[in-house]
N, C-alpha and C positions, 0 to 999 in steps of 0.2 A: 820239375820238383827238386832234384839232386842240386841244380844251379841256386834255386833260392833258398834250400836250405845250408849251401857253402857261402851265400853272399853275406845271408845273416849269422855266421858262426865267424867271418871276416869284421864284419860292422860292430860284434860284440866281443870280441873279441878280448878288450879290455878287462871285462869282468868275468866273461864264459869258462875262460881255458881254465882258470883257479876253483871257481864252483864247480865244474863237472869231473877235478879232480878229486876236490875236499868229500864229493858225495864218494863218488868211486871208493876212497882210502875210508872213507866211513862204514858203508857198507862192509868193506870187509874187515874193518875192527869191531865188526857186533855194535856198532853206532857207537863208541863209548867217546869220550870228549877227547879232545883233538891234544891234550897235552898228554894222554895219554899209551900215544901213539908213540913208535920209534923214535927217539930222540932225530934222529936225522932227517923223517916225516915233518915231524913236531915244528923243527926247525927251520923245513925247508932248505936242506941240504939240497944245491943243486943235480948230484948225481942220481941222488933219490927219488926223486922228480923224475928226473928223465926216465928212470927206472921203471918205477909204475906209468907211468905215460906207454912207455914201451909195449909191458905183458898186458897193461891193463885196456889196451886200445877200443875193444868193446864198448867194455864197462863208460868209457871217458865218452865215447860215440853216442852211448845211449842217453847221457844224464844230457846233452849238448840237444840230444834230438827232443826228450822231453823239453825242453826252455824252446826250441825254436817251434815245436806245434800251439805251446801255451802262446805266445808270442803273434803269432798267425789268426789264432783263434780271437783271441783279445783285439786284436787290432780292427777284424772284422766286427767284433762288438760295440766297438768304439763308435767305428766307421757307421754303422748302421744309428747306434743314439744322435752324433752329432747329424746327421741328415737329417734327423728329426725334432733335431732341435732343445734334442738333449745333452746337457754338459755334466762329466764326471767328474768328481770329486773324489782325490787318491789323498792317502793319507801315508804319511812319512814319520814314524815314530824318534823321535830325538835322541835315542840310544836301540842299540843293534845286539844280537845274541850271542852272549860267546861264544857257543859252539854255531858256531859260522863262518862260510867261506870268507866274509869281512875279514873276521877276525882274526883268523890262522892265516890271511893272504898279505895282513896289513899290519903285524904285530905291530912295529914300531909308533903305530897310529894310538895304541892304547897302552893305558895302566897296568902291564904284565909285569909277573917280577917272573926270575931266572929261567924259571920251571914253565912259563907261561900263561900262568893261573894270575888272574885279579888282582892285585893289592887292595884295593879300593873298589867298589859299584852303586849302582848307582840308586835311587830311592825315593820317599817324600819324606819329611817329617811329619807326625801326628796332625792329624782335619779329619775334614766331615768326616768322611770315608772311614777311618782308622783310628784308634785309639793309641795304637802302637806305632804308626807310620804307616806305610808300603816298599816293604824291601824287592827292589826290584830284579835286584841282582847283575845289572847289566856291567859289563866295564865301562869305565871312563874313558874320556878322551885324554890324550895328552896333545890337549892345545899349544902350547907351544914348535911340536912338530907340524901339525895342520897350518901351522900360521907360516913355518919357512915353504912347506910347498904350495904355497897361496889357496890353500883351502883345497887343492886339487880332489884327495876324495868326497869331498863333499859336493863340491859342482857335479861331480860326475852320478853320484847320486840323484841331486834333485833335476840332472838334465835327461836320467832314465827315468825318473817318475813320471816326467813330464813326456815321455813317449806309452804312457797306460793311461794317464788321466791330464783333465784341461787343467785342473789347478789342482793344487793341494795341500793339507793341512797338516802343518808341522806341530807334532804334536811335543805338549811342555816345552811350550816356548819360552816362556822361564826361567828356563835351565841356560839356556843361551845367555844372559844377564850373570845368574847364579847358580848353578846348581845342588842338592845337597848329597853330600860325598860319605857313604858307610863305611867303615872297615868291614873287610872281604868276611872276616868268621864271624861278624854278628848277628845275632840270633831276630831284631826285626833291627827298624830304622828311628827309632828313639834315639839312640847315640852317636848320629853323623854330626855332620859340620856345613855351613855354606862354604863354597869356592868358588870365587868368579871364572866364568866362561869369556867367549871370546869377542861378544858383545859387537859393539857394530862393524868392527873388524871383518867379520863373517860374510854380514849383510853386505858393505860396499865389494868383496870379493863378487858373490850373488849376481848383483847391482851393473858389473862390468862383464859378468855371461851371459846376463839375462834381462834386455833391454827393458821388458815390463817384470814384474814380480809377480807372478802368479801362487802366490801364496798365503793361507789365512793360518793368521797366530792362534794358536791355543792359547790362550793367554786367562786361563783359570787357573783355581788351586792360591795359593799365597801372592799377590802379585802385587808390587813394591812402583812408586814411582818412575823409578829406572828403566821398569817391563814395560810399563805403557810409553815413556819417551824413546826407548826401541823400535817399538810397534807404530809408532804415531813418523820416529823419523824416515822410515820410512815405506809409509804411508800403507800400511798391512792391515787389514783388516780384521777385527778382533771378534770373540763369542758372546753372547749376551744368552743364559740360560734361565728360561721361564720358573722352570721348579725354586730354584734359587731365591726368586725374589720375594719370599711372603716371609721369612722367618725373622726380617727387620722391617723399618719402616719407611718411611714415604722417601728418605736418603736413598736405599739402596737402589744402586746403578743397574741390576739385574730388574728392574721395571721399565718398562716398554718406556717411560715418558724420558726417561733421561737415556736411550738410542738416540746411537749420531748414525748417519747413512753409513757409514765404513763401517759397518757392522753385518756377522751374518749371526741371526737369532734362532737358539734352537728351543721347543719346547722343553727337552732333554735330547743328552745325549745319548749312545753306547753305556756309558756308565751310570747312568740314570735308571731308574724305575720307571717303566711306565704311566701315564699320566695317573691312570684309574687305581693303580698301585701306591704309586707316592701319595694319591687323595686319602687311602685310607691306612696310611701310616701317620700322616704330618699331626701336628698337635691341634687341639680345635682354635687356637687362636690364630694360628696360619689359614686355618680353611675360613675363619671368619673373614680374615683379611684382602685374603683371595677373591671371596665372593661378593664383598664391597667392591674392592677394587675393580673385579672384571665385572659387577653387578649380573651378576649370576646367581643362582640359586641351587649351584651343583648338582644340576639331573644330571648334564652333559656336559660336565666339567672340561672334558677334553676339548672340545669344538671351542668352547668360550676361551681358554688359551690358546690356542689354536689363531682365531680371530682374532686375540688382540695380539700378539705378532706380526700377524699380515697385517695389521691394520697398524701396525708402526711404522718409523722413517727405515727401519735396517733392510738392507740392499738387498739380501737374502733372507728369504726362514725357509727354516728345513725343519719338519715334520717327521715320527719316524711314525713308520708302518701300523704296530702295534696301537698307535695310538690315533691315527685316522680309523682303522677297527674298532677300537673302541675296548682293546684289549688288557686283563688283570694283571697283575705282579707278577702272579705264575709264567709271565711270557718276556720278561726282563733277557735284555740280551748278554747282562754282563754285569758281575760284582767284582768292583775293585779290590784287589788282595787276596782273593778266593783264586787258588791255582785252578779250580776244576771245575767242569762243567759248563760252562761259557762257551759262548759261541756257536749255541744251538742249537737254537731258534730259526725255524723258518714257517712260511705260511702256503698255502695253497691257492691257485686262484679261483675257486670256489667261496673263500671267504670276500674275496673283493666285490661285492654289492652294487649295483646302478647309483643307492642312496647315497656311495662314499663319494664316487666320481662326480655327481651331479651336485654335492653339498662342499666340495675342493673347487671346484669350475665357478658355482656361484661367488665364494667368497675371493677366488683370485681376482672374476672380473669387476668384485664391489669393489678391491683395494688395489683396484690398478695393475694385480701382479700377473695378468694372462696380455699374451701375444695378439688375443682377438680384436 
């Protein structure tokens, strides 16, 4: 046990020794954010380092031992769905937390001014979601340092994600083309700016680590010609979200009929409503359209989206939980721009039914999509 927990503290080394100090130093500043730590912390003053490394050798021991159990555990989870023929999908958000080992380990990597707070972070401008935007508050990249060390943290990134899950979904991909840029003291994200990102530059780095690309674009939200010649050069696989497509007409691309195979289709997302939830928000001309469209009569509105997903060309659809249930709004896993409460949903398996298993099996094996 002692030998494989020093082989994987060796193998991670890379990123381990910095996160099990940043918690350590955290912990004992009452968690407050990392610039507000000794200037020489803050800074990464080499003797300071050593320092705490030193008194703090526990402390450093124990955050290293949490990552190496998680790590074990996980891997055994892994191991067990892929035997079964199950594949994970990990998701990689496109900006990282300030108050993070990242971010204190890699200063030069981001948008810090002196003090090592923000200048700039990151955001949407005004959509569906927001009236105001989504201030997201993240720092920015300063692409041009990523681009002299050939992307280095970023490979290293998506080549440890790729040790928790088989592929993964980078999320606002988007941002990678353009992203929009807030000043740090603004109050929401109405007032940023676009600023090009590092565009295929990135990807051919990717490209040259990563013989296949196991990666599916988020490629919602505002998306410009550029984002789809991104995604299309090469060859990423894009979103198609079911709720999306009733509120225009027979044009819109978020309908099953205009899916290309390189597609993975969701009824919704995480940031979605659940089906039964969005049925009884949308306007009646959406549910008319809908119920044409899928010729439905909304008893089982879910199942009838549901079905014509599966029953399109996209390579994947993913279904969430909630709405193979058959579940209301009240059970939404997550509201964009809402700091709280999210993320809190879970089910029991008491609620999972013979009717839900037996009516998933059916429709895989009408539309080709089971192994049987």
């Amino acid at each position: 046990m002692h030998r494989a927990y020093t082989e994987f503290c060796i193998a991670e080394n890379e990123w381990l020794e910095d996160y099990a100090l940043f918690m350590t130093i955290s912990e004992r500043e009452s968690w407050s954010e990392w610039s507000h730590w000794s200037k020489e912390l803050a800074h990464r003053k080499p003797q300071a380092l050593r320092l705490m490394k030193k008194t703090c050798a526990d402390e450093v021991g124990f955050w290293k031992f949490c990552q190496w159990c998680f790590a074990r555990q996980w891997s055994n989870l892994r191991l067990y769905a892929n035997e079964r023929g199950v594949r994970i999908i990990g998701d990689v958000p496109i900006f990282v937390a300030y108050q993070s080992a990242d971010v204190w380990s890699h200063q030069e990597l981001f948008e810090l001014d002196e003090n090592g707070r923000p200048s700039v972070v990151a955001g949407v401008p005004p959509d569906y979601f927001s009236e105001t935007g989504q201030l997201w508050g993240n720092p920015l990249y300063r692409w041009d340092i990523h681009e002299k060390t050939g992307y280095a943290w970023w490979i290293a990134r998506l080549r440890h994600a790729l040790q928790l899950a088989d592929l993964v979904r980078i999320d606002h991909f988007r941002g990678f083309v353009a992203y929009w840029e807030v000043p740090a003291d603004a109050p929401n994200a109405i007032n940023g700016k676009w600023i090009a990102g590092p565009g295929k530059k990135l990807f051919e780095a990717f490209e040259k680590a990563f013989p296949h690309l196991p990666i599916i674009a988020e490629d919602l939200g505002l998306i410009t010609p550029d984002v789809v010649d991104l995604r299309d050069k090469f060859k990423l696989p894009g979103m198609r979200i079911l709720q999306f497509a009733f509120a225009e007409g027979e044009d819109n691309l978020f309908l099953p009929h205009h899916y290309v195979p390189n597609t993975i289709a969701y009824t919704g997302t995480h940031d979605n409503d659940t089906i039964l939830g969005w049925w009884n928000s949308v306007s009646d001309q959406e549910k008319a359209f809908a119920q044409h469209y899928l010729d439905s009569d909304g008893h089982e509105i879910q199942w009838d989206m549901m079905r014509a997903i599966s029953n399109s060309v996209a390579n994947i659809v993913i279904f969430s939980m909630q709405d193979v249930l058959g579940l209301s709004g009240d059970h939404r896993m997550n509201f964009p721009s809402q700091p709280t409460g999210n993320w809190e949903w879970r089910f029991s398996w008491d609620q999972v039914q013979p009717k839900h298993t037996q009516a998933l099996a059916k429709m895989s094996l009408e539309h080709g999509r089971s192994p049987l």
